[in-house]
C-alpha positions as CSV (number, residue, x, y, z in Angstrom):
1,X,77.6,84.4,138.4
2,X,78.2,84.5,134.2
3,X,78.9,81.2,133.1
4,X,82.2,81.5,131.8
5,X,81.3,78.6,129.0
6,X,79.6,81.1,127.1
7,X,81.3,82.1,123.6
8,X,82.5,85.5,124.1
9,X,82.2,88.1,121.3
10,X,83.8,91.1,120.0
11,X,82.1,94.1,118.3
12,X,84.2,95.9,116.3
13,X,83.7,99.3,115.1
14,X,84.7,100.8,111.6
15,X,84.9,104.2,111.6
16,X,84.1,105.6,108.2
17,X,87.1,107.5,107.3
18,X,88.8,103.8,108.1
19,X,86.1,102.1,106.3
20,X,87.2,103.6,102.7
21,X,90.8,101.9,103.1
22,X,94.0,102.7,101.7
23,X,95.2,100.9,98.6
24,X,98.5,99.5,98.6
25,X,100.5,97.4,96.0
26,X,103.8,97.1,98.0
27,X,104.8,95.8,101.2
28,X,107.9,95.6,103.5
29,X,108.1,93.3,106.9
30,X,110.8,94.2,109.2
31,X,110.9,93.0,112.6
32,X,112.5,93.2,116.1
33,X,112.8,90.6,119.1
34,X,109.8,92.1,120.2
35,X,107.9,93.3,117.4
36,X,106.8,92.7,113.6
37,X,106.2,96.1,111.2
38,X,104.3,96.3,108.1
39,X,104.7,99.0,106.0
40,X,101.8,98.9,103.1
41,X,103.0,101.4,100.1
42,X,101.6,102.8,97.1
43,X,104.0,102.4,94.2
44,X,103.2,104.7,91.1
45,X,104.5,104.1,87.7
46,X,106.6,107.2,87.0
47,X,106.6,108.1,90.8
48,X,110.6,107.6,92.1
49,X,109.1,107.7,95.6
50,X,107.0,105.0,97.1
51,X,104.3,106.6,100.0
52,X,104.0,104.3,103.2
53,X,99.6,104.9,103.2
54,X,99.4,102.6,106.5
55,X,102.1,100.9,109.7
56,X,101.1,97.7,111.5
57,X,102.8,96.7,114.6
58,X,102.5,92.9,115.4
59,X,104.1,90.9,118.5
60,X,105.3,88.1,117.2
61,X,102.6,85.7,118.3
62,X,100.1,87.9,116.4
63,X,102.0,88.0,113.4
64,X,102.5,84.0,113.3
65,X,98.1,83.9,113.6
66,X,98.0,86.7,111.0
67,X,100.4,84.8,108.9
68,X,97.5,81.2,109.5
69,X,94.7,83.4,108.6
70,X,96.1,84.9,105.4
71,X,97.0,81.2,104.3
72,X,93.4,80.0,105.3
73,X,91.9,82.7,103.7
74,X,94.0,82.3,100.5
75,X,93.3,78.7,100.1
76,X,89.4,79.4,100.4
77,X,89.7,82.2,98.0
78,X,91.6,79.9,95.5
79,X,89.0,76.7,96.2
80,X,85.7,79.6,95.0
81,X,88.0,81.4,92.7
82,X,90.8,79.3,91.0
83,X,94.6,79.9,91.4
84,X,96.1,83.2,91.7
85,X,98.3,83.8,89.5
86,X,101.3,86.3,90.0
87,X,103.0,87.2,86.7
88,X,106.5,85.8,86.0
89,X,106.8,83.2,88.8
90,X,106.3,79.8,88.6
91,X,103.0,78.4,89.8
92,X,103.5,76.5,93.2
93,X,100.5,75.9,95.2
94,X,100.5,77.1,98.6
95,X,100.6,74.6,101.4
96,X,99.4,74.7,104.6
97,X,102.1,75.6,107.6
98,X,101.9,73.6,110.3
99,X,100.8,76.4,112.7
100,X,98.3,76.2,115.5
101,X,95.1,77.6,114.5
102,X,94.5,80.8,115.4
103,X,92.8,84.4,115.0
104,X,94.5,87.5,114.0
């Protein structure tokens, strides 16, 4: 019998046309009772169209850890790297949710 103590781990594969990414400088969240989407779009200056490059479809409980991770990771990035700064708002530092820790 496995001893079900044991740490578990996942191997993930990249495939290489996934491994080149898609850039992105837009978002939009929508979401359903049962569902999160995010649509990641290129915007182009001079381009009236934006292009949706990549869709992401969350349940909600994955979307709350995604949303902890991306706070976590921003706060480490921020501690090694300084404050990011996003042109024409106000600084505010970001402060931690109070969500259960978890993985996206």
């Amino acid at each position: 019998m496995e001893n079900n103590n044991k740490q578990q781990s996942l191997q993930l594969e990249l495939p290489q046309d996934v491994a080149q990414g898609e850039y992105a400088n837009f978002a939009i969240i929508t979401h359903s009772s049962s569902d999160f989407i995010i649509d990641f779009a290129r915007v182009l200056p001079g381009v009236p169209k934006a292009q949706v490059k990549s869709r992401v479809i969350l349940a909600p409980e994955h979307a709350k850890r995604l949303l902890a991770a991306l706070q976590e990771n921003i706060m480490r990035y921020e501690n090694e790297f300084g404050t990011i700064r996003i042109p024409n708002q106000q600084a505010v530092p970001i402060e931690p949710f109070n969500l259960n820790k978890g993985e996206a």
